[in-house]
N, C-alpha and C positions, 0 to 999 in steps of 0.2 A: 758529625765527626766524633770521633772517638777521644776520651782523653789520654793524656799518659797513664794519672795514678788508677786509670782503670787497668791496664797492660800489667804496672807494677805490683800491683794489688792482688793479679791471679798467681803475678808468677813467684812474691814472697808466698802466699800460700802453698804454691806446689813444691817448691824448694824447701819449704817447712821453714823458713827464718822470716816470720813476720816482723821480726822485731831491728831485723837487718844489721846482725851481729856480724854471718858469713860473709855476707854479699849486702854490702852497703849499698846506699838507695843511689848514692851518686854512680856505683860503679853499674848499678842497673837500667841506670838512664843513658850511661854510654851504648851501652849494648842494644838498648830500644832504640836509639840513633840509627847506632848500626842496619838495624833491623829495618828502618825504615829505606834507609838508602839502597841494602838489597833487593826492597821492594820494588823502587824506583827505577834499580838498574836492570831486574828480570821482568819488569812489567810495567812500565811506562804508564800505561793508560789508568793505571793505579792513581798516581798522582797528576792525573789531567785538571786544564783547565781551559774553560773556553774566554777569548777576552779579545779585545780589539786593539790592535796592531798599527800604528803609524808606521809608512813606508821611507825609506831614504829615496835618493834618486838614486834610477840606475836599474840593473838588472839583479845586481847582489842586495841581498838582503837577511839580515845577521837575527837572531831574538833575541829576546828580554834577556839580561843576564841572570835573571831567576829559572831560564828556561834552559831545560837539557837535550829536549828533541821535540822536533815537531811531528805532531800526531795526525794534523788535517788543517788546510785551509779552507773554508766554505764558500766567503761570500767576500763582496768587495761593503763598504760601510761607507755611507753616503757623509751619516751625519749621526751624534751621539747629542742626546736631549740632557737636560741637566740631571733626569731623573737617571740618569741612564738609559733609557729607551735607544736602542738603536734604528737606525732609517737605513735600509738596507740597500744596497746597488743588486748587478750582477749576480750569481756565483760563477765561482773558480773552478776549474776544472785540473786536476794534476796532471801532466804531459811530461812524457820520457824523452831526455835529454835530446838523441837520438834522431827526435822526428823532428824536433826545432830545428837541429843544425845541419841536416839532409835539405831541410828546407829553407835555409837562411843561415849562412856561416856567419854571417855578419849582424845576428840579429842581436848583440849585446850594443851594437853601434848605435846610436842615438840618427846619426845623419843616413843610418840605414831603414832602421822601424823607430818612427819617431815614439819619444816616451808621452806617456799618457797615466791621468790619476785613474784610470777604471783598468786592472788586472785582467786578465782572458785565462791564463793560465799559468803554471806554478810547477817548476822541475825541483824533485827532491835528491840530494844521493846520502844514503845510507852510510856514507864512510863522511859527512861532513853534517853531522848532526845540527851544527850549531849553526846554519844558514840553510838559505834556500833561493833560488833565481824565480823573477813572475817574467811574463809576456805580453803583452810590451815592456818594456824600462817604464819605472814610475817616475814621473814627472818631481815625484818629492811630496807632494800634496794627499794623495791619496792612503786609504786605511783599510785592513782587510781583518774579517773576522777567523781567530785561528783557535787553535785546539792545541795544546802544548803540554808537555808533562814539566812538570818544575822538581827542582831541586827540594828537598825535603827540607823547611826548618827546625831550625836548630830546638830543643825543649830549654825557653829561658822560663824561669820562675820568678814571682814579682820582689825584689829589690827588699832584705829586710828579713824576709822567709828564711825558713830553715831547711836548709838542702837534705836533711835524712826525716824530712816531717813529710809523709804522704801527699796530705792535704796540700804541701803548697805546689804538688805536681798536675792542678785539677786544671790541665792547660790543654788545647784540641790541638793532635797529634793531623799531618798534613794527610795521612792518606786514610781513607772511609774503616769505616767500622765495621763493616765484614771482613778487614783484615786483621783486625785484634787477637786473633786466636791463632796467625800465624805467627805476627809478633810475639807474643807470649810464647811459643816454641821454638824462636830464636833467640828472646832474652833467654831462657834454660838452656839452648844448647850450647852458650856461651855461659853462663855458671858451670856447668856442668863440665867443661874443656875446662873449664880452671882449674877445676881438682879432680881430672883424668889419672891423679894416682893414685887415687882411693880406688877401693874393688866397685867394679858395676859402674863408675861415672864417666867413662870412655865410652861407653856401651848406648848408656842413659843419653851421652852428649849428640853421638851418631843418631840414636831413635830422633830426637826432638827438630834435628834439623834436616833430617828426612820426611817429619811429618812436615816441616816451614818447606819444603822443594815440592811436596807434593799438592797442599794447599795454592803454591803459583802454577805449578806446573798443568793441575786441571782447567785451568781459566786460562791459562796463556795457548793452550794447546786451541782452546776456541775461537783463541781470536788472533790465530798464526797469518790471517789474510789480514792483520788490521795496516800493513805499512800503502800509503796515500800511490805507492806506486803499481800497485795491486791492478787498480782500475788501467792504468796506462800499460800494465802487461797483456791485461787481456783484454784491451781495448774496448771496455764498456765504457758504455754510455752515463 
């Protein structure tokens, strides 16, 4: 992972105020904030994480409140060793809403398809981010290994430190280090929108958060197939 005061570090350079007279260090941490959560919200799989999931009963099932959409469910998770090792079941298969209830209108009913701790299948919809239905209903017991992008944390520095001192921003930023360089041209094009009335920093503000859309927009363009209902459109296997 990447840190903050590496992000802060290029971007007082390119702004010319290392010494963070313009543009103070806290108000540039806001904006790498910012930066991160635009990440998060144009590119999800940016801040992925793979982790294992306790089930409620039933057929509704909510994520972590750290989590903003789910990315993929794989597998069902028998058993977690202390080391963490996981003991794996089944995997999951994503299925379109559609074919389950053609097939069973009643299949959220418990006394219809009884519920069970091993998962078959997994409906996702795109307008409810923050849940997802399995098949059968889980009995309550059962855990499944998922893929979720998270909410980006917040940049706290350690208790004592001095908020315009670099150094105490040597903290790892939530999304990977090949995106440092788009951050870095969203903290500038946020400087740079600050003092859009000076000549050329309107101009300067547009380039930098053109190059931060283009920088996602090549990657995201690659991985336009990645939503989990992809496979259940076109019915692979």
């Amino acid at each position: 992972m990447a840190l903050a005061s590496e992000v802060l570090d290029r971007a007082r350079r390119l702004i010319q105020d290392e010494t963070s007279v313009r543009w103070p260090l806290v108000e540039l941490v806001m904006w790498l904030e910012d930066g991160q959560r635009e990440i998060a919200l144009q590119k999800p799989s940016a801040v992925s994480v793979n982790r294992v999931m306790p089930l409620d009963a039933g057929t509704l099932q909510t994520l972590p409140d750290d989590a903003i959409a789910l990315l993929r469910i794989v597998r069902n998770i028998v058993s977690v060793e202390g080391d963490g090792r996981r003991n794996p079941g089944p995997v999951i298969r994503v299925c379109a809403r559609e074919m389950l209830d053609a097939q069973n209108r009643n299949w959220h009913d418990s006394r219809d398809v009884r519920y069970s701790r091993t998962v078959k299948h997994y409906v996702y919809d795109e307008e409810d981010t923050r849940s997802f239905y399995v098949y059968p209903g889980n009995d309550g017991t059962g855990m499944v290994e998922v893929v979720v992008a998270i909410d980006p944390a917040r940049i706290v520095i350690a208790r004592g430190t001095d908020a315009e001192d670099l150094a105490a921003y040597e903290v790892e930023l939530t999304v990977q280090s090949i995106y440092v360089n788009a951050l870095v041209d969203y903290v500038l094009y946020r400087a740079f929108a600050k003092d859009a009335q000076y000549a050329g920093n309107a101009q300067r503000a547009a380039l930098h958060y053109q190059q931060f859309a283009n920088a996602l927009g090549i990657k995201f363009n690659q991985e336009a197939l990645s939503s989990p209902n992809q496979s259940a459109r076109t019915g692979a296997d």
